[in-house]
C-alpha positions in Angstrom: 0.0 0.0 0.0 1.5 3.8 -0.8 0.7 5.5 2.5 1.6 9.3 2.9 5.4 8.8 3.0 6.0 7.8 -0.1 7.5 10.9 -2.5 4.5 10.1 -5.5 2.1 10.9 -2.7 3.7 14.5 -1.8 2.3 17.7 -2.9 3.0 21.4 -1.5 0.8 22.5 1.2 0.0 26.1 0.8 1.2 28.9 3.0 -2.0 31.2 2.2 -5.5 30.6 1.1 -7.3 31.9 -1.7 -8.4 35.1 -1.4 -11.9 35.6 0.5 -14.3 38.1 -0.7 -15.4 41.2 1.6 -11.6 40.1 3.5 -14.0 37.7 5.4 -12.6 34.8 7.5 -14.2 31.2 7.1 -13.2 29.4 10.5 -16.3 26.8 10.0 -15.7 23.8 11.6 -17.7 21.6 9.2 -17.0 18.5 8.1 -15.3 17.8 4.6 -16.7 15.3 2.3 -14.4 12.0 1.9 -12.7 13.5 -1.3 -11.4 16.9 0.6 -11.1 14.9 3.6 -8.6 13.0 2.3 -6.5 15.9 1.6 -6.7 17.6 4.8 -2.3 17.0 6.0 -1.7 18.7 2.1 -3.8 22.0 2.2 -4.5 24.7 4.9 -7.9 24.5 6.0 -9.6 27.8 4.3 -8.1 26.5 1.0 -10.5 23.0 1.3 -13.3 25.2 2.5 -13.1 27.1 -0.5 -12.6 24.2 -2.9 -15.8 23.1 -1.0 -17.7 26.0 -1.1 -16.8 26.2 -5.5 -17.7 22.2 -5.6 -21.0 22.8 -4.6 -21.3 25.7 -6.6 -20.7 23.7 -10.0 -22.1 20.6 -8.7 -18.8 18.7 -8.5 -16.4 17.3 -6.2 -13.8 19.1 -4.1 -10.7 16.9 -5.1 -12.0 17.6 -8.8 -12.2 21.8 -8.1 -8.2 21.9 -6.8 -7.0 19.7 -9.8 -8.6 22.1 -12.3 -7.1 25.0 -10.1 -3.6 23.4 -10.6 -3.0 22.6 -7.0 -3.0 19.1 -7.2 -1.7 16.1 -9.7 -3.8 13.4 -10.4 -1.6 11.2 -9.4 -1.2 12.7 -6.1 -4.6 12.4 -5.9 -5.5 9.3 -6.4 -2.4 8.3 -3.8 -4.5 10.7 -1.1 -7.5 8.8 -1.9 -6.1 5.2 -1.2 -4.6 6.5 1.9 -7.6 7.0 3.1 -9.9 4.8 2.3 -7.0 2.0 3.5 -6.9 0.6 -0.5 -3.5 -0.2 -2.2 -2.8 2.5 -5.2 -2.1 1.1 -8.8 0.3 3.1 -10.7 -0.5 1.3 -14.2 2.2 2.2 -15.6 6.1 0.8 -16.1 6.5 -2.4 -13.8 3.7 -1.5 -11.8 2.5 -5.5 -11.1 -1.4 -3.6 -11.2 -0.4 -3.6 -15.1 -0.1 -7.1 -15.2 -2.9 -8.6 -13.3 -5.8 -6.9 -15.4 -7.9 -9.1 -16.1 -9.9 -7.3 -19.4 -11.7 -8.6 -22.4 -11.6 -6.7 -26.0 -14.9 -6.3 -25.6 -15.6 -5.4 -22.0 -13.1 -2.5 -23.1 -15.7 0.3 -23.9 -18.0 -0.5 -21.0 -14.7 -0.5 -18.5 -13.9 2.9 -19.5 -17.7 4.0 -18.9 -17.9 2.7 -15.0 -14.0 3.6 -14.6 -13.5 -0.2 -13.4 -11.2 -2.7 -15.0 -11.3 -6.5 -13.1 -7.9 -7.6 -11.9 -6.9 -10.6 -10.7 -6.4 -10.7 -6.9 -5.0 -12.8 -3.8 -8.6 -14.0 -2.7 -10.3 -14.2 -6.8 -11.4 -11.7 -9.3 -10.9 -8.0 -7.8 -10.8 -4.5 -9.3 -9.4 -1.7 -9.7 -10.9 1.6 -9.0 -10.7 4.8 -10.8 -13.2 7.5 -8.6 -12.8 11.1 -8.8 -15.2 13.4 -7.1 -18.6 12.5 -5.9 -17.7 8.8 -7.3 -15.3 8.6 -4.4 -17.7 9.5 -1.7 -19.9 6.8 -3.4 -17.0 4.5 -2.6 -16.6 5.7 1.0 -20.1 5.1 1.8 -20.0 1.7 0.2 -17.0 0.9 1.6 -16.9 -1.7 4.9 -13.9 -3.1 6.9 -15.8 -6.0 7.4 -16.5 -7.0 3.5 -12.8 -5.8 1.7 -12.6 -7.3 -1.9 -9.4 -7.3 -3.5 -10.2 -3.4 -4.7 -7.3 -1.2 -5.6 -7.5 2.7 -6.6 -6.1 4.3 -10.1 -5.9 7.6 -11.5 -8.7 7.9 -13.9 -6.3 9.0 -16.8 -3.8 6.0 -15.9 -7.0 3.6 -15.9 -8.0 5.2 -19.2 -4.4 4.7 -20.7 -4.4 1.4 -19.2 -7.2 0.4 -21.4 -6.0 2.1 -24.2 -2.8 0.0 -24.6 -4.6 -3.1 -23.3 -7.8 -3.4 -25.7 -6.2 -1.2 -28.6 -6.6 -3.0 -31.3 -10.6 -3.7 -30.6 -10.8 -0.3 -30.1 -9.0 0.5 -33.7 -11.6 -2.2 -35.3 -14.2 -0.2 -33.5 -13.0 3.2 -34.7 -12.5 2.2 -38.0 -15.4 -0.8 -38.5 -18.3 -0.8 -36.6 -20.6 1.0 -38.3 -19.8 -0.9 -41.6 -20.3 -4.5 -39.5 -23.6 -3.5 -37.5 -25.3 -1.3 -39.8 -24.1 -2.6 -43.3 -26.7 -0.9 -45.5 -25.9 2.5 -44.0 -21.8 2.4 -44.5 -19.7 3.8 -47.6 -17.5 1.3 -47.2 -20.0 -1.4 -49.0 -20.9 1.1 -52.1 -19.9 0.3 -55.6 -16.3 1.4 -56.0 -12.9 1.4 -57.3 -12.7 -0.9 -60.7 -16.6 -1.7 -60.0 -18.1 1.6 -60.0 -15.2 2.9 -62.6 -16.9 -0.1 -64.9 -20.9 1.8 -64.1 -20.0 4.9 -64.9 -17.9 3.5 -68.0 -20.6 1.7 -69.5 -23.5 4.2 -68.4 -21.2 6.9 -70.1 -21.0 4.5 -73.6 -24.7 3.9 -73.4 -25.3 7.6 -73.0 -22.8 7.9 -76.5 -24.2 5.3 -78.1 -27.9 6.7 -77.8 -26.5 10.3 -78.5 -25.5 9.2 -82.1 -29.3 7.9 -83.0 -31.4 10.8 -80.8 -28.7 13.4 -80.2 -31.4 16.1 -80.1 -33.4 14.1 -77.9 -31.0 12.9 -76.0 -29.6 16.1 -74.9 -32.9 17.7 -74.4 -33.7 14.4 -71.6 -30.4 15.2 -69.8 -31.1 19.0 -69.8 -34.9 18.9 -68.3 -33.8 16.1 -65.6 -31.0 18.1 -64.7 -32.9 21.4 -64.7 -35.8 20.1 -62.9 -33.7 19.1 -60.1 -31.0 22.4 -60.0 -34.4 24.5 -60.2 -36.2 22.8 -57.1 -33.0 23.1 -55.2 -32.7 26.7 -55.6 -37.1 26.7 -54.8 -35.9 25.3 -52.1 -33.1 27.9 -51.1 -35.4 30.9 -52.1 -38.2 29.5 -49.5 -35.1 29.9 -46.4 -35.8 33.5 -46.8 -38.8 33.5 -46.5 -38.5 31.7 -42.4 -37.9 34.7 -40.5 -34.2 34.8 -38.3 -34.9 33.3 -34.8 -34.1 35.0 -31.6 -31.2 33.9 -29.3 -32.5 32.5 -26.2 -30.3 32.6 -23.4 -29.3 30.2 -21.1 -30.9 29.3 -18.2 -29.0 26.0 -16.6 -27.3 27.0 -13.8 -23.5 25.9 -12.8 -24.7 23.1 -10.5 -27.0 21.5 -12.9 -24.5 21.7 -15.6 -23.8 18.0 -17.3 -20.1 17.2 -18.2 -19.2 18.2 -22.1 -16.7 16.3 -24.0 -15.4 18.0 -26.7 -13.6 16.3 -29.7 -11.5 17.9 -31.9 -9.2 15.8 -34.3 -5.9 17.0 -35.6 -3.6 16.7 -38.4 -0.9 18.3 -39.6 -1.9 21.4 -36.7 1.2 21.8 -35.3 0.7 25.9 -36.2 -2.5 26.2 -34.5 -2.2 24.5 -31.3 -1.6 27.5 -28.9 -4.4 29.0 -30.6 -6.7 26.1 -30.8 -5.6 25.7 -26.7 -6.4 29.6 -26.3 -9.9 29.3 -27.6 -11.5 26.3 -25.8 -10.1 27.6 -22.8 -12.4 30.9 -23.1 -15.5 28.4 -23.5 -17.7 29.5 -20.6 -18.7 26.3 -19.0 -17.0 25.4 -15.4 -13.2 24.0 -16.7 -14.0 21.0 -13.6 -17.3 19.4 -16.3 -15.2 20.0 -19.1 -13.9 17.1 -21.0 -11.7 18.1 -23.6 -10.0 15.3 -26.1 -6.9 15.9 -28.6 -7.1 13.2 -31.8 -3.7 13.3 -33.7 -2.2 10.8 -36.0 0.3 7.9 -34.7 2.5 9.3 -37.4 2.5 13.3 -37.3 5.1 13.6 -34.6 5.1 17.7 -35.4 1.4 18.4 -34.3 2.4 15.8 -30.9 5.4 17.7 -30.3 3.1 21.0 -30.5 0.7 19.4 -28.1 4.0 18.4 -25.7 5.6 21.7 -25.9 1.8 23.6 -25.1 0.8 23.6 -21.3 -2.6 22.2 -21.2 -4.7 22.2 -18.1 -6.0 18.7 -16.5 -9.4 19.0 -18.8 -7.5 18.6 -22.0 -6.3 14.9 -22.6 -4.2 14.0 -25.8 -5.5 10.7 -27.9 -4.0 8.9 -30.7 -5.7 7.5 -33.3 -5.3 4.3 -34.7 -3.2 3.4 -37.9 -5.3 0.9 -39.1 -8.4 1.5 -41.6 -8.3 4.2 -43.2 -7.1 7.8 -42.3 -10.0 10.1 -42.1 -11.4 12.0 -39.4 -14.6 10.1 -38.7 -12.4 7.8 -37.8 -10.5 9.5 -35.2 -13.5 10.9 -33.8 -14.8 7.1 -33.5 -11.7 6.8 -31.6 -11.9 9.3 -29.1 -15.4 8.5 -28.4 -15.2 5.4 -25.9 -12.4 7.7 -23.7 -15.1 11.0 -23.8 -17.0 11.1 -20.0 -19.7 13.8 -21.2 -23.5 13.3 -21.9 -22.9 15.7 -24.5 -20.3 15.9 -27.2 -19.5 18.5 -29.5 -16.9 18.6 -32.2 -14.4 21.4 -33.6 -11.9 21.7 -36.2 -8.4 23.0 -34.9 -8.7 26.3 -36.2 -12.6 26.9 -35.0 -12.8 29.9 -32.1 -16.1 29.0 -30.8 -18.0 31.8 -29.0 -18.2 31.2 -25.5 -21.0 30.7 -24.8 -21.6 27.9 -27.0 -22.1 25.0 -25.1 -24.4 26.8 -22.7 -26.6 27.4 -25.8 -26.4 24.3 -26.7 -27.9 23.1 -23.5 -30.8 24.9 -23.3 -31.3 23.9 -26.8 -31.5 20.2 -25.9 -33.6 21.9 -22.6 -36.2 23.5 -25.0 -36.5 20.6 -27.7 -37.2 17.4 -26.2 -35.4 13.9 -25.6 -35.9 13.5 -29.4 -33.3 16.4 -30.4 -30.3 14.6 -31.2 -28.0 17.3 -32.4 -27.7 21.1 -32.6 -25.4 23.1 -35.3 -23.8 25.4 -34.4 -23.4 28.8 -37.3 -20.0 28.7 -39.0 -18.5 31.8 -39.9 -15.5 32.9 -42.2 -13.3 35.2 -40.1 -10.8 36.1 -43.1 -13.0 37.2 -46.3 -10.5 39.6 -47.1 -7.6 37.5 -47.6 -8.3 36.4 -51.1 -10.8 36.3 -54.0 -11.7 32.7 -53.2 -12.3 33.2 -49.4 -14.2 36.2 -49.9 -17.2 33.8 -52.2 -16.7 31.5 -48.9 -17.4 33.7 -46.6 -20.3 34.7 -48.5 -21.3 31.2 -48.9 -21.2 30.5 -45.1 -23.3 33.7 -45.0 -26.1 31.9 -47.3 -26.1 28.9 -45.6 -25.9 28.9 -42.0 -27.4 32.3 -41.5 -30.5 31.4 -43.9 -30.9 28.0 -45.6 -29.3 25.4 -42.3 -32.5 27.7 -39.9 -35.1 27.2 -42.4 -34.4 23.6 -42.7 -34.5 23.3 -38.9 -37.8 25.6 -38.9 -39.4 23.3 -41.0 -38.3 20.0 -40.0 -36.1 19.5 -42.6 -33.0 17.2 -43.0 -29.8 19.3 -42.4 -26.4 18.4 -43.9 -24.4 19.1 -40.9 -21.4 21.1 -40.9 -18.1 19.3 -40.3 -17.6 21.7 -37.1 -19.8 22.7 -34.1 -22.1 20.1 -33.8 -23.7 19.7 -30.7 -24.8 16.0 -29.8 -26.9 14.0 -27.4 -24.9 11.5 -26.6 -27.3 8.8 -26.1 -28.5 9.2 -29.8 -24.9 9.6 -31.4 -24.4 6.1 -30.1 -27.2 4.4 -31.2 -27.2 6.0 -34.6 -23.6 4.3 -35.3 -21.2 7.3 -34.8 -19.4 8.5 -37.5 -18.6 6.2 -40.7 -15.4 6.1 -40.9 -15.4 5.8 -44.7 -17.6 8.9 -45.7 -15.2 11.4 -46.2 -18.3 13.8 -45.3 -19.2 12.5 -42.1 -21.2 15.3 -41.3 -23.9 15.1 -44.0 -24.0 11.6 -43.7 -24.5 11.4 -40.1 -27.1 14.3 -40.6 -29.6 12.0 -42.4 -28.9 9.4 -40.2 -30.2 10.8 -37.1 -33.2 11.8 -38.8 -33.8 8.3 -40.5 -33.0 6.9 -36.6 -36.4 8.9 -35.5 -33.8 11.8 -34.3 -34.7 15.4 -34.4 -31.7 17.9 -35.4 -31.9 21.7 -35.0 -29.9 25.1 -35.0 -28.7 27.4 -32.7 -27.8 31.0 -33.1 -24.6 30.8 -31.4 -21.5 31.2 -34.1 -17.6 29.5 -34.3 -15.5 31.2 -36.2 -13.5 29.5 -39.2 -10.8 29.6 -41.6 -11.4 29.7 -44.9 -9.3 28.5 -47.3 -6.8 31.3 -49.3 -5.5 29.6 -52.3 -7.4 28.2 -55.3 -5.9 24.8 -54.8 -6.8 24.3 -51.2 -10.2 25.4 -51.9 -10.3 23.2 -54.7 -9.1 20.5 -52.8 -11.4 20.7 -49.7 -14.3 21.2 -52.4 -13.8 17.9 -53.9 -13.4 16.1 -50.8 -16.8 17.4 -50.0 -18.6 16.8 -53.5 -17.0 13.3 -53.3 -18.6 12.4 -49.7 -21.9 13.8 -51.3 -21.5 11.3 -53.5 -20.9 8.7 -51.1 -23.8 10.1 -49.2 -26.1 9.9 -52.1 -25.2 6.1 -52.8 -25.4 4.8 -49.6 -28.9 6.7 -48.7 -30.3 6.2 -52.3 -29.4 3.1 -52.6 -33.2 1.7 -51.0 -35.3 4.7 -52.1 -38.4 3.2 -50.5 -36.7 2.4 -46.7 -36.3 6.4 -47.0 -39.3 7.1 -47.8 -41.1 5.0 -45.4 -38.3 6.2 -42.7 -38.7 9.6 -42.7 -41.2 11.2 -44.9 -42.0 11.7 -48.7 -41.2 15.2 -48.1 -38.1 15.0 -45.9 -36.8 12.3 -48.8 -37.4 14.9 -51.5 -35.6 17.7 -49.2 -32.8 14.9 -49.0 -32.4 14.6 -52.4 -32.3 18.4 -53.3 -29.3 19.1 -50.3 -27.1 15.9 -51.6 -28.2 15.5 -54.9 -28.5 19.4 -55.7 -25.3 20.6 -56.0 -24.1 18.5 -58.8 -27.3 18.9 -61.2 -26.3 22.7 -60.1 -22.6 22.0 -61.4 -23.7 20.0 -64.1 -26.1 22.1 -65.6 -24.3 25.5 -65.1 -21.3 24.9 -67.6 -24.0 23.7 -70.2 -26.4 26.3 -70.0 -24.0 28.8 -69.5 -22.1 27.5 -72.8 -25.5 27.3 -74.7 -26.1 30.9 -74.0 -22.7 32.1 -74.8 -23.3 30.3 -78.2 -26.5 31.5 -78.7 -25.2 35.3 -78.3 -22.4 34.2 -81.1 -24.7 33.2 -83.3 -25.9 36.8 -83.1 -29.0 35.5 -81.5 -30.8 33.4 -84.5 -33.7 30.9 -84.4 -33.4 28.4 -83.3 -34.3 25.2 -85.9 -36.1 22.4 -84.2 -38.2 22.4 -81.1 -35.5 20.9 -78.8 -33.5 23.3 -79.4 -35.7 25.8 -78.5 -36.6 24.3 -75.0 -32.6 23.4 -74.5 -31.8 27.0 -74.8 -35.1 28.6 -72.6 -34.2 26.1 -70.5 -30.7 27.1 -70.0 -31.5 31.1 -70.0 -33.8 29.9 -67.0 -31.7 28.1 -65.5 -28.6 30.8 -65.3 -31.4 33.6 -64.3 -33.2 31.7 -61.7 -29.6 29.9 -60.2 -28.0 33.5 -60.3 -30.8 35.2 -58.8 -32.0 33.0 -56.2 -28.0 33.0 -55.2 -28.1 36.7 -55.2 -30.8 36.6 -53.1 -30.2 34.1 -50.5 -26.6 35.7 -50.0 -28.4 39.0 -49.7 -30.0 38.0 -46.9 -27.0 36.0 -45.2 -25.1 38.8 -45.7 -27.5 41.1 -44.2 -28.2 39.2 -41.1 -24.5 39.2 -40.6 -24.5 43.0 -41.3 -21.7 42.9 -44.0 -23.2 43.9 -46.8 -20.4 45.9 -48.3 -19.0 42.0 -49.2 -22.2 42.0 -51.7 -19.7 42.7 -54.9 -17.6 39.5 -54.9 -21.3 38.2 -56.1 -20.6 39.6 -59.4 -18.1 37.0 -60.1 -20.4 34.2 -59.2 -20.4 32.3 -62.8 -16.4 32.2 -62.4 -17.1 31.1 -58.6 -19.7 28.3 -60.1 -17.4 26.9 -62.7 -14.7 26.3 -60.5 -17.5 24.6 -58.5 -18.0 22.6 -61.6 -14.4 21.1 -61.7 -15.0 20.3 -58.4 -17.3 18.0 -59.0 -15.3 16.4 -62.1 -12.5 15.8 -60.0 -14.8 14.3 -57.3 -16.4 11.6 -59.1 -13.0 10.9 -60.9 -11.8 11.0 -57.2 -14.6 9.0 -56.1 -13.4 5.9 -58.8 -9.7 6.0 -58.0 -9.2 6.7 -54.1 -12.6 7.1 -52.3 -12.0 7.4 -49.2 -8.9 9.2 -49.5 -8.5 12.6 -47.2 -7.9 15.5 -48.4 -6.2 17.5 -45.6 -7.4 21.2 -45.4 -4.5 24.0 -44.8 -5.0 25.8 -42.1 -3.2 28.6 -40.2 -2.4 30.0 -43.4 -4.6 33.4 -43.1 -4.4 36.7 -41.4 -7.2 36.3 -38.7 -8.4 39.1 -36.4 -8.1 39.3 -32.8 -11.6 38.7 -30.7 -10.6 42.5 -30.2 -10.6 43.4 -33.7 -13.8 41.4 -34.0 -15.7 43.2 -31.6 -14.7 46.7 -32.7 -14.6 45.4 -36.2 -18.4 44.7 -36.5 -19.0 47.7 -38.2 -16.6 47.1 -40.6 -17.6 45.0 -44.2 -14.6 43.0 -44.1 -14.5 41.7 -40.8 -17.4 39.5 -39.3 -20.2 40.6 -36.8 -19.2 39.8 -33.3 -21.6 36.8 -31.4 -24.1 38.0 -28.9 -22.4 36.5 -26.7 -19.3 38.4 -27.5 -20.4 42.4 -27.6 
């Protein structure tokens, strides 16, 4: 047993307690819970009063309130804990012989890091090892006789976690990586048509199409056209009727500190070694009590810069560093997979490692979840471009977040609509996340897909008007790049969800199936169609505007003057009003370059279905920290400004 003495067990008791307000003196005599209690010979006695006195202000225990203040390991703590509650400590780590009596199956691995219990093998039989922290150790004290001792041992919770880690890693990695595609086969991308297969479809649907176009060519082109058209034109019916749902009202939060549930957050990394400190910077100005916060790192086994980053940057006991595993395939559905057995929270969000959330996100969140029911599975959060000005292309993206977060994502949610969640600030249930399958890891747009599968699951998803700033990307070729990636796992999304019309239908709606097709299927009639009509035109104003000589011809060409005015001016529009709510309309003028903006858009999706044959569930990594971004300062004296972004409610 470590008792007191021993030098792991030591920590430096403090000459002088925090400071107390109105210089008043706390000399009450009451007794301290078994987790302060245990600390007593470390810390002068106002210091545990006040670690009290904030415990039961957040709702959390007092060991757990002088770890988050940096006045205690957890190490240290857990050696305080066995002390005295007369338990042996296990180190779990180097020769510790704890290490080798565990006693856990592959697949017990998930639910042991759940309880914080692993089974050990002990003198007298099957014993365990203990991992309590807060008001899980007075739970244990109460519990606890001297009559009735099992062979029970006490751990750190982040050794217990790491223990389980190394011990069950590689069911963890067939978890991360192959769950969803083993349970719930019908709704993976891993079992689509691909590679040589779907290269061979497309192939002979592309000779069919050739081989009919030299018997009908009129015809045949005049098909393609209306199907095409029809489905671009209902899409943008679809966009025009978001501005027609008025903007809702922020509702502020009402959960107090106490009743606050722990939040995990997840937020993968990849080639971030730039944007740690200020990735570290911005979580930490969440406002949500550090002590419920739950904060996991996911970086690659083989990007030993970003680790290094991580190593170099202090991080406070709420922030814990995961790595993913190698095996399947690299993509960031899978790394979130990953990190999800090790999150403690009843609620997990995700960011990207350049997102600066506004801080009072979570909180927002939460009453969100309060205010919709135990049906509402997931909240999204409005992403917003915080560096328009750096470059043509991020100046359309901003105005594209504008359009879509700020008008079309609430409109969907007014009217109970499928969303295509964003890759970043999504707010989940956890309960629901879980049964819906997680994330696939082989959709390289885990966020669409896992939109409509909450919804086909019976799950509600909604909005809030709570913002997280974002990077967008500078150069042509990293737009170009991310743009793919995204068209392709729309394309993904569209096989796996399409491939049983009829189980859509019947799951969620006529209606919500038809809204499903427009968001996934939409954009590429929109970049199919665009080049064509906007070719036909061009050619019809070379020919110095002639007749036309047959009837297809005629309805190919109103058809693609329609389709050009209606896409352009329902664009307009919809960005008009994004832009509006966001008061930065003086961005409005990049909008006169929107055909150049949509044929880039076009090659996109080219490169995405080539993509989608050759290497589908390759990753395209997004650059990041490669933008001049303003201050939270500049923001909030910037709002008046055109270039720079409103600042949050939350923020002014």
């Amino acid at each position: 047993m470590v008792g007191e003495g021993d030098p792991r067990c030591k920590a430096q008791p403090l000459s002088l307690p925090p400071r107390r307000e109105n210089g008043a003196t706390n000399s009450s005599k009451e007794d301290l819970p078994p987790e302060l209690a245990a600390l007593r010979s470390r810390f002068h006695p106002d210091v545990l009063h006040w670690a009290l006195r904030r415990a039961r202000q957040v709702g959390v225990g007092g060991d757990e309130v002088l770890l988050h203040a940096g006045l205690v390991t957890p190490d240290e703590l857990a050696c305080a804990h066995a002390h005295h509650l007369g338990l042996p400590l296990a180190l779990l780590a180097g020769r510790d012989p704890a290490s080798a009596r565990l006693r856990l199956s592959p697949d017990r691995a998930v639910a042991a890091l759940r309880a914080g219990v692993v089974p050990q093998r002990g003198a007298h039989g099957l014993g365990f090892i203990l991992a309590p922290r807060g008001k899980d150790v007075r739970k244990l004290a109460n519990n606890l006789t001297r009559e009735v001792r099992p062979d029970l041992s006490l751990a750190a919770p982040e050794r217990l976690r790491a223990a389980v880690a190394q011990r069950a890693r590689q069911a963890l990695a067939w978890q991360a990586a192959e769950q969803l595609r083993e349970t719930m086969p019908h709704l993976s991308a891993a079992n689509i048509p691909r590679g040589r297969t779907l290269g061979a479809v497309l192939a002979f649907a592309a000779v069919a199409l050739l081989a009919l176009g030299v018997f009908a060519p009129a015809e045949l082109g005049l098909c393609a056209i209306v199907a095409l058209s029809l489905l671009f034109l209902c899409a943008m019916g679809l966009r025009l009727a978001g501005c027609l749902v008025p903007e809702a009202a922020q509702v502020p939060p009402r959960i107090a500190d106490r009743d606050l549930p722990v939040y995990s957050l997840l937020v993968p990394l990849y080639r971030e070694a730039a944007v740690v400190p200020r990735l570290v910077s911005a979580l930490l100005d969440l406002d949500y009590p550090p002590e419920k916060l739950d904060i996991k790192l996911v970086v690659e086994p083989d990007d030993d810069e970003t680790q290094r980053a991580l190593a170099a940057q202090p991080l406070p006991p709420s922030f814990e560093v995961l790595v993913a595993p190698a095996s399947g395939p690299r993509t960031k559905p899978k790394a979130l997979n990953a990190a999800l057995p090790f999150a403690r929270g009843t609620f997990i969000a995700i960011f990207d490692a350049e997102d600066r959330p506004e801080p009072g996100q979570l909180r927002a969140a939460l009453e969100a979840f309060r205010r919709g029911g135990t049906r509402l599975a997931c909240v999204q959060a409005r992403l917003v471009v915080d560096n328009p000005l750096d470059s043509w292309v991020s100046r359309h993206f901003a105005v594209e977040y504008c359009a879509q977060f700020d008008v079309l994502v609430p409109a969907l949610a007014a009217m109970r609509l499928p969303i295509l969640l964003g890759g970043t600030s999504n707010h989940f249930r956890r309960a629901a996340l879980e049964q819906a399958g997680a994330w696939d890891a082989y959709n390289v747009t885990e966020d669409a897909d896992l939109g409509l599968r909450l919804i086909r699951a019976g799950w509600e998803v909604d909005v809030i008007a709570a913002d997280t700033l974002e990077e967008a990307p500078v150069r042509i070729g990293a737009w170009l790049r991310q743009r793919t990636r995204w068209m392709k796992g729309w394309a993904q999304t569209i096989l796996v969800h399409g491939r049983n019309p009829a189980a859509m239908v019947r799951e969620i709606g006529a209606a919500r199936a038809f809204a499903a097709l427009l968001l996934t299927a939409g954009p590429f009639a929109a970049m199919a169609i665009h080049p064509i009509s906007l070719l036909n035109v061009i050619w019809h104003f070379a020919q110095g505007g002639r007749d036309v000589s047959s009837t297809a011809e005629a309805v190919a060409l109103a058809l693609s003057y329609a389709n050009l005015l209606i896409g352009y001016a329902a664009t307009l529009l919809v960005s008009l009003v994004g832009l509006r709510r966001r008061r930065r309309l003086g961005e409005a003028w990049i909008l006169m370059t929107l055909p150049l903006y949509w044929v880039l858009q076009s090659v996109a999706v080219w490169r995405a279905l080539f993509d989608l044959v050759r290497d589908p569930y390759r990753w395209d990594k997004t650059e990041h920290g490669l933008a001049h971004r303003p201050t939270r300062q500049e923001v909030t004296e910037g709002a008046s400004d055109p270039g720079l972004p409103r600042p949050a409610a939350a923020w002014r």
